[in-house]
Backbone as JSON, one array per atom type, in Angstrom:
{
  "sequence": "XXXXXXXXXXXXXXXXXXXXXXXXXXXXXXXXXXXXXXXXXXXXXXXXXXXXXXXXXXXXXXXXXXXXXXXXXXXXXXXXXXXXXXXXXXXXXXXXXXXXXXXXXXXXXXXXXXXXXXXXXXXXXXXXXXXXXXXXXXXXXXXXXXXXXXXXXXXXXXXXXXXXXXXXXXXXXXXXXXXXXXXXXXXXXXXXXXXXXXXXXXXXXXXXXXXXXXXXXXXXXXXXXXXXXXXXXXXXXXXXXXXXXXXXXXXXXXXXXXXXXXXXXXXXXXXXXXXX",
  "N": [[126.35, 50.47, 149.89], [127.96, 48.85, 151.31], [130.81, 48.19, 153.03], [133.33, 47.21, 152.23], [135.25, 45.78, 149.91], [134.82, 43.83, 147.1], [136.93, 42.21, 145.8], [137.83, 41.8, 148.84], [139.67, 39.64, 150.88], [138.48, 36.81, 152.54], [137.66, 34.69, 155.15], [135.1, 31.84, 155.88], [133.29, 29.74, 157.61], [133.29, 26.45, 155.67], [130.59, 26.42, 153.98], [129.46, 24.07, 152.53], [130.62, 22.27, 152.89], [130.16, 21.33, 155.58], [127.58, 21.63, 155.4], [126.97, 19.15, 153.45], [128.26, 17.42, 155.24], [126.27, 16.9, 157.2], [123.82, 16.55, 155.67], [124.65, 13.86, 155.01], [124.56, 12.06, 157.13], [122.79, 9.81, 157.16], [123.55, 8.15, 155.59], [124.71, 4.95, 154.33], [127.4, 3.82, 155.48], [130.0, 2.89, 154.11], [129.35, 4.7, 152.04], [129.43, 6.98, 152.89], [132.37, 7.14, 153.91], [133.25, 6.84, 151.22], [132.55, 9.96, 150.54], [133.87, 11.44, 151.95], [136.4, 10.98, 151.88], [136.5, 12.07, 149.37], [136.03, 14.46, 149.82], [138.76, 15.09, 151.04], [140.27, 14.7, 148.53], [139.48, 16.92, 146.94], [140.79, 19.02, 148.6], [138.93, 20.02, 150.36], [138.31, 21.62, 153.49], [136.83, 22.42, 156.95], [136.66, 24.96, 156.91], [136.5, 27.51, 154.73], [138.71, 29.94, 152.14], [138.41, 32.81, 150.42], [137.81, 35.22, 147.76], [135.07, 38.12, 148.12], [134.06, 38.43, 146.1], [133.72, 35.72, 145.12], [132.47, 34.58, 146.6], [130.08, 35.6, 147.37], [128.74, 35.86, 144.48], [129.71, 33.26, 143.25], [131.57, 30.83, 142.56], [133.87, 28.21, 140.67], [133.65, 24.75, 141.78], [135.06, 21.8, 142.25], [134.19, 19.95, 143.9], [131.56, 20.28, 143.81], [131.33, 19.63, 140.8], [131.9, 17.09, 140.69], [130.46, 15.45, 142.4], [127.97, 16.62, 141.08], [127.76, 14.46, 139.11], [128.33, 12.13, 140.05], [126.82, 11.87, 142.29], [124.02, 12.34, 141.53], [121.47, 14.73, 142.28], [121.81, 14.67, 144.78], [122.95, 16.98, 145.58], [121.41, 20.34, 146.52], [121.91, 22.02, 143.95], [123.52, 23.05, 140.9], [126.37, 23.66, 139.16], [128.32, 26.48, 139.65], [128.92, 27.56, 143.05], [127.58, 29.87, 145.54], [126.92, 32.48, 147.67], [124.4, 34.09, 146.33], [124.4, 33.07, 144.07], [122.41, 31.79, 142.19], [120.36, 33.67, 142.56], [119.38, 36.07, 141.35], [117.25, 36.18, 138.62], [115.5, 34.69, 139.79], [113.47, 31.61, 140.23], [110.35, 31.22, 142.26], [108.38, 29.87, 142.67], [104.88, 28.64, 141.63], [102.53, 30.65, 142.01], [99.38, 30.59, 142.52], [96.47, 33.3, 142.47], [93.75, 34.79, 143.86], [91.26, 36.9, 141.74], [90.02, 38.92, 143.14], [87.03, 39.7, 142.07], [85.01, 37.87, 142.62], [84.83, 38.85, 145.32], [86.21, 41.51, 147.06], [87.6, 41.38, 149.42], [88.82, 39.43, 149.19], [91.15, 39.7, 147.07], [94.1, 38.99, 145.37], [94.83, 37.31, 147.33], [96.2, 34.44, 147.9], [95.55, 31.21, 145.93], [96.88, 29.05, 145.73], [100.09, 27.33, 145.71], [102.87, 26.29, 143.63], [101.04, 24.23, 143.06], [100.06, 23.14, 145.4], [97.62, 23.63, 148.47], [98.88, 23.66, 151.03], [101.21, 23.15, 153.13], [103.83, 20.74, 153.62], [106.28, 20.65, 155.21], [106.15, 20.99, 157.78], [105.02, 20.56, 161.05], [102.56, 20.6, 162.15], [99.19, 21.55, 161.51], [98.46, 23.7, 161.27], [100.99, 25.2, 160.97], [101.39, 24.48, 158.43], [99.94, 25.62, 156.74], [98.98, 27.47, 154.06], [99.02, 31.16, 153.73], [96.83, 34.01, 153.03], [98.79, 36.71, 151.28], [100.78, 36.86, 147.9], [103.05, 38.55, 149.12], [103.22, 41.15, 147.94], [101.2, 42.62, 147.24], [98.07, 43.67, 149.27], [94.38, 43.22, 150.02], [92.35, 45.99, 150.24], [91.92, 48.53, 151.61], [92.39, 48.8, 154.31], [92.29, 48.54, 157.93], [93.69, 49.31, 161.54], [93.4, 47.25, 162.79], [94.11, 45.28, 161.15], [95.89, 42.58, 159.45], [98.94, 41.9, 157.94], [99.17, 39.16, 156.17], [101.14, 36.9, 154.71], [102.57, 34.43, 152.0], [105.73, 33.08, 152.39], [107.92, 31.37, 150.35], [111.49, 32.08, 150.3], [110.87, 31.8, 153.41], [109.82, 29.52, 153.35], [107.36, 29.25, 154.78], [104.35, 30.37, 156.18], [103.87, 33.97, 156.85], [103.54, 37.08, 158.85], [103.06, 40.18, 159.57], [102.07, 42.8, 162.1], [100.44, 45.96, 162.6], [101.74, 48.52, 163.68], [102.1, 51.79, 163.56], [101.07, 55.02, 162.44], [101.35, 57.08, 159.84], [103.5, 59.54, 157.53], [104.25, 60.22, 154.24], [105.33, 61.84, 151.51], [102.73, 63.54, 151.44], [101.73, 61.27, 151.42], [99.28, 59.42, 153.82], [100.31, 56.79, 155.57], [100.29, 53.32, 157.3], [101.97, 51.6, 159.64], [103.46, 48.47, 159.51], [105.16, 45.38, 161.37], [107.0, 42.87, 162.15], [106.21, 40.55, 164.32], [107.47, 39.85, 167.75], [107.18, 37.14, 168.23], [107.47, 36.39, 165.44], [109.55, 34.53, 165.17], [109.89, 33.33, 167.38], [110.83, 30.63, 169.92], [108.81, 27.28, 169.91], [108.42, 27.23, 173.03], [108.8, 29.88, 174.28], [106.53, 30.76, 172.53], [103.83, 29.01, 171.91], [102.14, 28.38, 169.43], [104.11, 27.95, 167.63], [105.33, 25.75, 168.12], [105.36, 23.69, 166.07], [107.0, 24.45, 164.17], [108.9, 23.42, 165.18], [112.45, 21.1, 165.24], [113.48, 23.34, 167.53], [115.97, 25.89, 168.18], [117.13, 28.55, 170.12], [115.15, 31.32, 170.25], [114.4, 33.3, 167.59], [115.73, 31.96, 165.6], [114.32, 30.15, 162.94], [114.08, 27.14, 161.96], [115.04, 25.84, 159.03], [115.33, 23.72, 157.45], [113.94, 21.42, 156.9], [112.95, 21.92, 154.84], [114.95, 22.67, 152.86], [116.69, 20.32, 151.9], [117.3, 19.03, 153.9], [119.89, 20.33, 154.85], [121.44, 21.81, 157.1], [120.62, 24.93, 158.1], [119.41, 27.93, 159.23], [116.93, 30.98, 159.53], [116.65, 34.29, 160.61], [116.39, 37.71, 161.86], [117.99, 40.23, 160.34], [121.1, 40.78, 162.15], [120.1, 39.38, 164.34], [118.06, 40.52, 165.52], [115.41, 40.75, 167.8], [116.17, 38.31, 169.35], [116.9, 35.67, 170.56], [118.86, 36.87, 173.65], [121.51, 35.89, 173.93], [122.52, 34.67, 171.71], [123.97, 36.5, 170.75], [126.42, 36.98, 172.1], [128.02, 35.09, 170.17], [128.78, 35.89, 168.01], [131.02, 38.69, 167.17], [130.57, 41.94, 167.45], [127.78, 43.12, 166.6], [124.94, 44.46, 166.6], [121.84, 45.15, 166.95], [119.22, 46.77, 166.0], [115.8, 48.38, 166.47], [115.81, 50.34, 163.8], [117.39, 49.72, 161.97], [117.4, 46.81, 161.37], [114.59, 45.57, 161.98], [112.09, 44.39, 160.57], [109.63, 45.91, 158.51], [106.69, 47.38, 156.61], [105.39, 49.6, 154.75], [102.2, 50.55, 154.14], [99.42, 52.05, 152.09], [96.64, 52.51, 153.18], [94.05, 52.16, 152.26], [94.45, 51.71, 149.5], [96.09, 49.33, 149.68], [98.37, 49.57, 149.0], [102.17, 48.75, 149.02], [104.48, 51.84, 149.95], [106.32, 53.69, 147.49], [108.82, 54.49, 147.98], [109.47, 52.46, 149.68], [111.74, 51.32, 152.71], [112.41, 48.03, 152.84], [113.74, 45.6, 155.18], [115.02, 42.37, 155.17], [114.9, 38.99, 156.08], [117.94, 37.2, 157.36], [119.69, 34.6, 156.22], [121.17, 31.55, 156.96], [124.34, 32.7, 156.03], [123.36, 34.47, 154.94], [122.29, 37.52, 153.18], [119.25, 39.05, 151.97], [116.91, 41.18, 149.85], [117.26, 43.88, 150.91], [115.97, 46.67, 150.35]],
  "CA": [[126.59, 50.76, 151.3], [129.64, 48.44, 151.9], [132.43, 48.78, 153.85], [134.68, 47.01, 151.58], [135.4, 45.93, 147.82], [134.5, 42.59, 146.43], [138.01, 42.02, 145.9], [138.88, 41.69, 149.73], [139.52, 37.89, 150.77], [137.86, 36.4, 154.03], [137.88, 33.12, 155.27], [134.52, 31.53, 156.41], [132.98, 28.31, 157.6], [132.56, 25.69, 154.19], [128.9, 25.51, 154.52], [129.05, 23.49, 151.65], [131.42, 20.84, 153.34], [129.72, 21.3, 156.6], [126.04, 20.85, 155.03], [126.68, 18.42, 153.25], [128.14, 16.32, 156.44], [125.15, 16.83, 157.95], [122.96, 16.05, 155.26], [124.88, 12.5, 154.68], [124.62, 11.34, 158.62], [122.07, 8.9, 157.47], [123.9, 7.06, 154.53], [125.32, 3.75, 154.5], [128.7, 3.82, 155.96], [130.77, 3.1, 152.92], [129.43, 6.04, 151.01], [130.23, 8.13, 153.75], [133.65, 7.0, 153.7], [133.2, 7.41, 149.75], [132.49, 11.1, 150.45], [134.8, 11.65, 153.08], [137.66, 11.11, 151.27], [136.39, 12.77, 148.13], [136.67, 15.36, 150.38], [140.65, 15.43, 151.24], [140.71, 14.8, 147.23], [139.8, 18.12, 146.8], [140.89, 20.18, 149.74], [137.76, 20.76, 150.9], [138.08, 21.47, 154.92], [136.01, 22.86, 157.71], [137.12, 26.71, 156.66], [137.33, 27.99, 153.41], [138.87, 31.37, 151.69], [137.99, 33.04, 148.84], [136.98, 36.43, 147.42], [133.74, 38.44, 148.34], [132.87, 38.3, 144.71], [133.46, 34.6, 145.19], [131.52, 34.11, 147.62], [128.69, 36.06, 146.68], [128.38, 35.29, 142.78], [129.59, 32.05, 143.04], [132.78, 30.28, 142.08], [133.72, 26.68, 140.24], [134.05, 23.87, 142.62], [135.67, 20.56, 141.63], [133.37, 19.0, 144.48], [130.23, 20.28, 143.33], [131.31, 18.99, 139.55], [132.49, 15.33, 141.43], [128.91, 15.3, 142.91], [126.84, 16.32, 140.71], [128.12, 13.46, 138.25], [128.33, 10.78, 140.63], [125.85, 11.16, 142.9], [123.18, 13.19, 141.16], [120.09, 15.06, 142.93], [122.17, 15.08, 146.02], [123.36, 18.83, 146.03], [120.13, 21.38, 145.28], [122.63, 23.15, 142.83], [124.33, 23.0, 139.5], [127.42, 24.56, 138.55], [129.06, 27.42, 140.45], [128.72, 27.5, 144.13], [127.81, 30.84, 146.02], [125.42, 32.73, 148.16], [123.53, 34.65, 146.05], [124.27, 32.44, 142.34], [121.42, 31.25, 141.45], [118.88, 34.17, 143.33], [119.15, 36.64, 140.16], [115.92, 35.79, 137.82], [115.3, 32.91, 140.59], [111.97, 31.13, 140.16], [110.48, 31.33, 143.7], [107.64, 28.79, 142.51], [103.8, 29.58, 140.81], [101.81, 31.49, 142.34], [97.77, 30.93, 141.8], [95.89, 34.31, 143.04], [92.19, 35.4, 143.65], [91.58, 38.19, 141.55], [88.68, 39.76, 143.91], [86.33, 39.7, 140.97], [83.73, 37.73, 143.35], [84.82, 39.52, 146.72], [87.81, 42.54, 146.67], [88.35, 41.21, 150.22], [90.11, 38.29, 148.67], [92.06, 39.79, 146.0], [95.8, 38.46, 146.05], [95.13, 36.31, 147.9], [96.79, 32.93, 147.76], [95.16, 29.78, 146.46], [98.01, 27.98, 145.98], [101.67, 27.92, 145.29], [103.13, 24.99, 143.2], [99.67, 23.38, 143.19], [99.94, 23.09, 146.88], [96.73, 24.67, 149.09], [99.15, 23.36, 152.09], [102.71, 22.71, 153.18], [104.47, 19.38, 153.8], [107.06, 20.87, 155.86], [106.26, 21.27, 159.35], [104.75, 19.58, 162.6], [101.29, 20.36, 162.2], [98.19, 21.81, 160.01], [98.39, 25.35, 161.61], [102.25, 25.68, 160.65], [101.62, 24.01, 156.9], [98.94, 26.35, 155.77], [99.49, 29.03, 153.16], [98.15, 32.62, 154.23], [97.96, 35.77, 152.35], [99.03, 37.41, 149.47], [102.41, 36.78, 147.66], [103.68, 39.58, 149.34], [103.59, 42.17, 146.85], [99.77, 43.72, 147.67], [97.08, 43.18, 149.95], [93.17, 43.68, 149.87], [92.44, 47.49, 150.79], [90.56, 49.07, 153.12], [92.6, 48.31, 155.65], [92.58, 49.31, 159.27], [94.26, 49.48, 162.7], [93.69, 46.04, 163.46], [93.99, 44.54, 159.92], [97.18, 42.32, 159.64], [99.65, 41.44, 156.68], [99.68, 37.65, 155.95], [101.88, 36.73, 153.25], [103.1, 33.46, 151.59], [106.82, 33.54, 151.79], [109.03, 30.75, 149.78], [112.42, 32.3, 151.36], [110.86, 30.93, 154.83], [109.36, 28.57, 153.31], [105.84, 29.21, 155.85], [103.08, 31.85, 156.07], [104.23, 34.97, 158.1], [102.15, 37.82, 159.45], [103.09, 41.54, 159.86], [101.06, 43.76, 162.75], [100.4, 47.39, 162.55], [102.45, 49.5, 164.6], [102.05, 53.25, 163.99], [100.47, 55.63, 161.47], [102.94, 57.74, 159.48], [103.13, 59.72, 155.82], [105.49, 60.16, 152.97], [105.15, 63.29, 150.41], [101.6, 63.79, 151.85], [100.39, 60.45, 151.26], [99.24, 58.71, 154.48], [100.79, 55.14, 155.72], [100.27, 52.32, 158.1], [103.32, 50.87, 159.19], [103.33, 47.02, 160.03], [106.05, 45.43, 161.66], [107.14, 41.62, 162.2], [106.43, 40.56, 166.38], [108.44, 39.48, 168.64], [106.93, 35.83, 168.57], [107.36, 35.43, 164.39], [110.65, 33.43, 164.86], [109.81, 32.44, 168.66], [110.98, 28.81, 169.46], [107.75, 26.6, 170.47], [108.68, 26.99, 174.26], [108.49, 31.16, 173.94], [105.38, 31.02, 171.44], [104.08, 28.05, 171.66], [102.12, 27.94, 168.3], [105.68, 27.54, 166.67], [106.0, 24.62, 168.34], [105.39, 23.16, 165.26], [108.25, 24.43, 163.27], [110.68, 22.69, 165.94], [113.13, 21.37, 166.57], [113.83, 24.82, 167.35], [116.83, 26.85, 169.08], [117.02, 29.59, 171.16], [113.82, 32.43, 169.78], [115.01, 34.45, 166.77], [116.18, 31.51, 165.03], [113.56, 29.41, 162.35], [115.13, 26.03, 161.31], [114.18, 25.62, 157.63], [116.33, 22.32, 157.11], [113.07, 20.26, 156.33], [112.84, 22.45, 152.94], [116.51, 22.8, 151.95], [117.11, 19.09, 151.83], [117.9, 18.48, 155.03], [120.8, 20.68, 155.64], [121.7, 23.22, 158.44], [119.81, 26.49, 157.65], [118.58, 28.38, 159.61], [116.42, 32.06, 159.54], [116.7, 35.01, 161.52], [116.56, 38.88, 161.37], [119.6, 40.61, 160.46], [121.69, 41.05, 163.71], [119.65, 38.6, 165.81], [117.21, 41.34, 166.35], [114.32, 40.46, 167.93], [116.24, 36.58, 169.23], [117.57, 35.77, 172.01], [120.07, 38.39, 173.28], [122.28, 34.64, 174.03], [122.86, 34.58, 170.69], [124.68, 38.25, 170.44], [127.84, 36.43, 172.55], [128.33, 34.36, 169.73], [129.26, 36.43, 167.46], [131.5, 39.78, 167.71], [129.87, 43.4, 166.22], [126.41, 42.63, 166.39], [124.07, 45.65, 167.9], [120.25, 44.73, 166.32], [118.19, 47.87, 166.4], [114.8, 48.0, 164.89], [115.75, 51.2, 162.89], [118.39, 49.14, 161.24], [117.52, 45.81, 161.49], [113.85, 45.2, 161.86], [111.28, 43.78, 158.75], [108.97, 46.53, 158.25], [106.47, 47.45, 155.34], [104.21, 51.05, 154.93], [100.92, 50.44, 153.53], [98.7, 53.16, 152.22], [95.59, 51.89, 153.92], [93.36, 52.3, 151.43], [94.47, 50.93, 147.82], [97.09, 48.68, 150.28], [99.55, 49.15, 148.1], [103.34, 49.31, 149.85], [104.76, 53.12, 149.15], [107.56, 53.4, 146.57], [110.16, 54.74, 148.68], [109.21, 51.82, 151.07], [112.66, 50.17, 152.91], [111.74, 46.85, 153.5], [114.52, 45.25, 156.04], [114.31, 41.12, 155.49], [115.7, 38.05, 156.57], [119.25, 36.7, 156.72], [119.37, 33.03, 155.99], [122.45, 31.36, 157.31], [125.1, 34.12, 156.08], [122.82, 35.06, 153.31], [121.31, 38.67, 153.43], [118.98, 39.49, 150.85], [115.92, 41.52, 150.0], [117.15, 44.93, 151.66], [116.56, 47.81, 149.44]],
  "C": [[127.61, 49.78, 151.91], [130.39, 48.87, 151.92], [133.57, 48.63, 153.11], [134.49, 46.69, 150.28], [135.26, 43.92, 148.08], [135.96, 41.5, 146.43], [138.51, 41.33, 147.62], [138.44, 40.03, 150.2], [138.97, 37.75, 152.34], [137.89, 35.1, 154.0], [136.55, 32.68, 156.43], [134.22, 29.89, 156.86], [132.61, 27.91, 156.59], [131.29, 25.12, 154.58], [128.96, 24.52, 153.6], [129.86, 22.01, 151.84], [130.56, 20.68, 154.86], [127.81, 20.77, 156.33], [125.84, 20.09, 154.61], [127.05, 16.85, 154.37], [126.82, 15.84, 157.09], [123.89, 15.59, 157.54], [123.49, 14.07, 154.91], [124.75, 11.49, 156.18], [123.98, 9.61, 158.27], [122.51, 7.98, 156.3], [124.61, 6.16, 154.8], [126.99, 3.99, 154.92], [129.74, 3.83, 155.1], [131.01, 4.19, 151.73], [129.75, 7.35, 152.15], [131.7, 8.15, 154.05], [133.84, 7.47, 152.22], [133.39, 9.08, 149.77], [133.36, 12.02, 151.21], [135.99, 12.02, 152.69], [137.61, 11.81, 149.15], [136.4, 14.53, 148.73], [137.89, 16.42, 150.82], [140.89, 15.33, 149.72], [140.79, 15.9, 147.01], [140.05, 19.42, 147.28], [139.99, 20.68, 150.62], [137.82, 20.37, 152.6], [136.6, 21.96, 155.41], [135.79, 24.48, 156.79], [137.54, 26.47, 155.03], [137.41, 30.01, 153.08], [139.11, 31.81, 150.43], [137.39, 34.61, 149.11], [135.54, 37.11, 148.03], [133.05, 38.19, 147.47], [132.51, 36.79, 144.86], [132.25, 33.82, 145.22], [130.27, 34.46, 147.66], [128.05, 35.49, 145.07], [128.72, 34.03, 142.84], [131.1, 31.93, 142.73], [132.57, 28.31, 141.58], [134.11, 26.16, 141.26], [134.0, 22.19, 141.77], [134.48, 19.6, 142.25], [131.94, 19.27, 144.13], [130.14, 19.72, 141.68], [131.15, 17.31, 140.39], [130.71, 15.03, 142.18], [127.56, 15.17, 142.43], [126.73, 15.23, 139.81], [127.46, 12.26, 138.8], [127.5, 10.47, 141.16], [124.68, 12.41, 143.13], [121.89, 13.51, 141.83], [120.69, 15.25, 143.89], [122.13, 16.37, 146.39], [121.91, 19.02, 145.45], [120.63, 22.47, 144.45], [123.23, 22.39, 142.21], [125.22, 23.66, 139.39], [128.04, 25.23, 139.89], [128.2, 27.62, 141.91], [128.92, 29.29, 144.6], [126.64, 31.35, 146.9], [124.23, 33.43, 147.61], [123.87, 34.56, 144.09], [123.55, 31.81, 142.01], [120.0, 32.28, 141.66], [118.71, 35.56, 142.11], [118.05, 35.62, 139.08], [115.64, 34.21, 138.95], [113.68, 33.08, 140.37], [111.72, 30.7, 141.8], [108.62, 30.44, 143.36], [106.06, 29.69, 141.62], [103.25, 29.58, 141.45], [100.19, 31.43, 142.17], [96.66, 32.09, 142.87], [94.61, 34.26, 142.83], [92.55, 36.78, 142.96], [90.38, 39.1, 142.06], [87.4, 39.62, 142.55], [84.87, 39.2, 141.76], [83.93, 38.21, 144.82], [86.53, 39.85, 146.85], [88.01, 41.97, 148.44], [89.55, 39.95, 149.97], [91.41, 38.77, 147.71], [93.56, 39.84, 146.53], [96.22, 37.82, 146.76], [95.6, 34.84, 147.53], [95.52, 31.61, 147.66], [95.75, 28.63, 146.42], [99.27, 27.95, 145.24], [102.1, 26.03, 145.0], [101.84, 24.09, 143.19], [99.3, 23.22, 144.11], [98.9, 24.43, 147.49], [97.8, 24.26, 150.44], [100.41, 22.92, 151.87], [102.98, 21.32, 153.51], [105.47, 19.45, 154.88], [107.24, 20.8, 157.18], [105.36, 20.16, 159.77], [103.13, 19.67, 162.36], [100.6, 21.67, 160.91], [98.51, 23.35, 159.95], [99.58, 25.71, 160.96], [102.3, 25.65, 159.09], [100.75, 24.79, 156.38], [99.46, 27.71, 155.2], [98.21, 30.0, 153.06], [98.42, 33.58, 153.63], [98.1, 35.9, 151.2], [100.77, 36.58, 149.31], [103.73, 37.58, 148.05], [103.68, 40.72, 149.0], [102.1, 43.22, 147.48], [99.12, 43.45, 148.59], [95.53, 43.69, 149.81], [93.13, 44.9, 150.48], [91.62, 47.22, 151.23], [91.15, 48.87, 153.89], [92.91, 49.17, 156.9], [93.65, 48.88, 160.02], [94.45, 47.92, 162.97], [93.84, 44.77, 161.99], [95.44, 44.17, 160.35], [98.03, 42.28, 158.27], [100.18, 39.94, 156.56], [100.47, 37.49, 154.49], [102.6, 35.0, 153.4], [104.8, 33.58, 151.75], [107.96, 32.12, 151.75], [110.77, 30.84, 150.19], [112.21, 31.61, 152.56], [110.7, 29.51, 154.94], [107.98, 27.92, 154.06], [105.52, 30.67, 155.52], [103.91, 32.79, 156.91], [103.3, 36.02, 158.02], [102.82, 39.38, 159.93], [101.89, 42.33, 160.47], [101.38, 45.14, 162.76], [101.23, 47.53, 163.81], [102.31, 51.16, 164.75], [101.52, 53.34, 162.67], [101.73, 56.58, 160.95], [102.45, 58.16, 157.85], [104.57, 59.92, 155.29], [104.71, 61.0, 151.87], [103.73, 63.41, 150.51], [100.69, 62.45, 151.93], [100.5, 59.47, 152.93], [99.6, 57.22, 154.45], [100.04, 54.55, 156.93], [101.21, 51.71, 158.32], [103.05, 49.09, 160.01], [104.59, 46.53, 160.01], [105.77, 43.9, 161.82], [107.19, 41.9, 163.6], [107.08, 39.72, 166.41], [108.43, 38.03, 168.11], [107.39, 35.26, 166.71], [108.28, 34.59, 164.44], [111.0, 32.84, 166.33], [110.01, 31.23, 168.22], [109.17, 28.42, 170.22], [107.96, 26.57, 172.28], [108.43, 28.37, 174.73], [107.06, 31.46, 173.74], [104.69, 29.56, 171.83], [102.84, 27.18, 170.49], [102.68, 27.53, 167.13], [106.06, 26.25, 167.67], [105.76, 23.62, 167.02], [106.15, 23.47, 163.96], [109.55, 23.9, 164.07], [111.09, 21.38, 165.19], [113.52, 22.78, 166.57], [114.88, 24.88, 168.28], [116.47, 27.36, 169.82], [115.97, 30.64, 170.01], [114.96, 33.19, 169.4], [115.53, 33.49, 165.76], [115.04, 30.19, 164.25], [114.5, 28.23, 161.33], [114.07, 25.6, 159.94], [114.72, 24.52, 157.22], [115.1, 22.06, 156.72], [112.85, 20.68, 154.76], [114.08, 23.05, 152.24], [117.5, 21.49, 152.27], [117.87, 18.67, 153.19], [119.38, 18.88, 155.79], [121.2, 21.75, 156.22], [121.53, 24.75, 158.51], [118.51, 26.79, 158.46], [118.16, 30.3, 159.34], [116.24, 33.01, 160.16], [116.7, 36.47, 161.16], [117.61, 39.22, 161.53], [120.17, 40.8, 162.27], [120.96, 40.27, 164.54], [118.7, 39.44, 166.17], [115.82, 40.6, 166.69], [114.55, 39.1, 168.5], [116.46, 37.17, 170.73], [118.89, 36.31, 172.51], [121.35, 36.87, 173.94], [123.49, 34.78, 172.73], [123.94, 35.78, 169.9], [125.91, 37.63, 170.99], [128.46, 35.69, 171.85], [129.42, 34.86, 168.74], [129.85, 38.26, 167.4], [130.67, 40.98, 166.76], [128.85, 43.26, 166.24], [125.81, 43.57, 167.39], [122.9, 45.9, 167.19], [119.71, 46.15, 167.03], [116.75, 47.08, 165.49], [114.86, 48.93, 163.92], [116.42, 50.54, 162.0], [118.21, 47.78, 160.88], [115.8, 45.04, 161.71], [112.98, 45.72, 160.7], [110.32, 44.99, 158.92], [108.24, 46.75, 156.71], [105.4, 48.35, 155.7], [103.21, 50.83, 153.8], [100.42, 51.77, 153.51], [97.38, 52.05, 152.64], [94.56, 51.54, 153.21], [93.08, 51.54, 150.12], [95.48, 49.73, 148.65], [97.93, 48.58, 149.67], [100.93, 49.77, 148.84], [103.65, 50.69, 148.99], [106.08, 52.49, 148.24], [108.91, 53.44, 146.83], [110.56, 53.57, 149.84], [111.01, 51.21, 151.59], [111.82, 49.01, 153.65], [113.52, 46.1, 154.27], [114.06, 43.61, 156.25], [115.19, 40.44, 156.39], [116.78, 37.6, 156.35], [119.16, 34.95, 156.9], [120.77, 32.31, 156.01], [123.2, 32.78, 157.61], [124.37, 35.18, 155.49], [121.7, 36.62, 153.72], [120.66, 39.26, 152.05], [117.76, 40.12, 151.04], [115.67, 42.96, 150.8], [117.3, 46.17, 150.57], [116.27, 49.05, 149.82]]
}
């Protein structure tokens, strides 16, 4: 469903010169001069331009070789730089599930991811706790007021899908559950997300504390669902929810999502993934 070919060239902001400014604010002065000018060594400005394939699959960078050498662990990548080169077979961490066996209301449920029953990431207990399934199923039976908690590694926190309407597909009855208003509220909006701040303007979840500290943030495609502020920023941008909001159709019963389901996720910086 793109507009254009892989081939055509664009010229965006170098997150990868821009995040890593960020992330160096707090180093000794000399190595920030060190990095500074390892910088003008290899061209690397504000703006860079390059391919779609580039930019998507990845490309070699001299400064991500010069980095990872010298001053190893810094970057959270190896090799070729891109937005979506390393998310093919990506390991999105392990997973330990209930398998209902002593109560089917648990099954799939989460008891802990990476060994972790709890996050490290955020402001308080409510924000660090892991809720839910892995995404993939949920315990059946479910009704009207049942919700969809899920673990999700992309956010890096629990999130929560509420019913919205009833609905079928080739006779088989659904449930449709939809992401609210408040999941990417700032703490000033919501103010049980005050414990993923510092936050922006609502619509925007700052995940910096779990991508090493640099400038990433989370939002639904087009801003839908943010603050309509945020639409002046950038040109073309008209957020529906037919187009643009997270949805997922449960059969109610076995809870298993349908097959035809579109699921509509999150874009992460530039990064849009997870829409099929």
């Amino acid at each position: 469903m793109s507009v254009g070919n892989e081939s055509d060239v664009v010229t965006i902001p170098n997150m990868l010169v821009l995040g890593a400014s960020v992330m160096l604010e707090d180093l000794p002065y000399a190595l920030r001069l060190l990095i500074s000018a390892t910088f003008k060594r290899f061209n690397e400005g504000p703006f860079l331009t390059k391919t779609v394939e580039e930019l998507m699959w990845g490309y070699d960078s001299e400064l991500v070789e010069f980095l990872n050498k010298y001053l190893p662990g810094m970057l959270p990548l190896s090799g070729k730089f891109g937005l979506f080169a390393e998310f093919n077979n990506s390991n999105t961490g392990l997973f330990t599930i209930h398998t209902g066996r002593d109560d089917i209301r648990n099954v799939h449920k989460v008891d802990s991811w990476n060994g972790l029953t709890e996050l490290r990431y955020w402001r308080t207990p409510q924000c660090n706790m892991i809720n839910g399934t892995a995404g993939q199923m949920w315990p059946p039976f479910m009704t009207k007021e049942s919700t969809l908690p899920f673990y999700s590694p992309d956010a890096c926190r629990s999130l929560e899908l509420v019913y919205q309407r009833p609905g079928e597909m080739n006779g088989i009855p659904l449930y449709r559950y939809v992401a609210p208003k408040t999941m990417f509220a700032n703490g000033t909006d919501y103010a049980p997300n005050e414990g993923f701040c510092p936050c922006r303007q609502s619509g925007l979840l700052n995940v910096s504390s779990c991508r090493h500290n640099s400038p990433v943030f989370i939002s639904h495609p087009h801003f839908f669902n943010a603050d309509p502020v945020l639409l002046d920023y950038v040109l073309g941008l008209h957020p529906t929810e037919e187009e643009h909001g997270l949805f997922i159709d449960i059969h109610p019963v076995s809870a298993c999502s349908h097959p035809h389901l579109k699921v509509t996720s999150f874009s992460e910086s530039s990064r849009w993934y997870r829409s099929s």
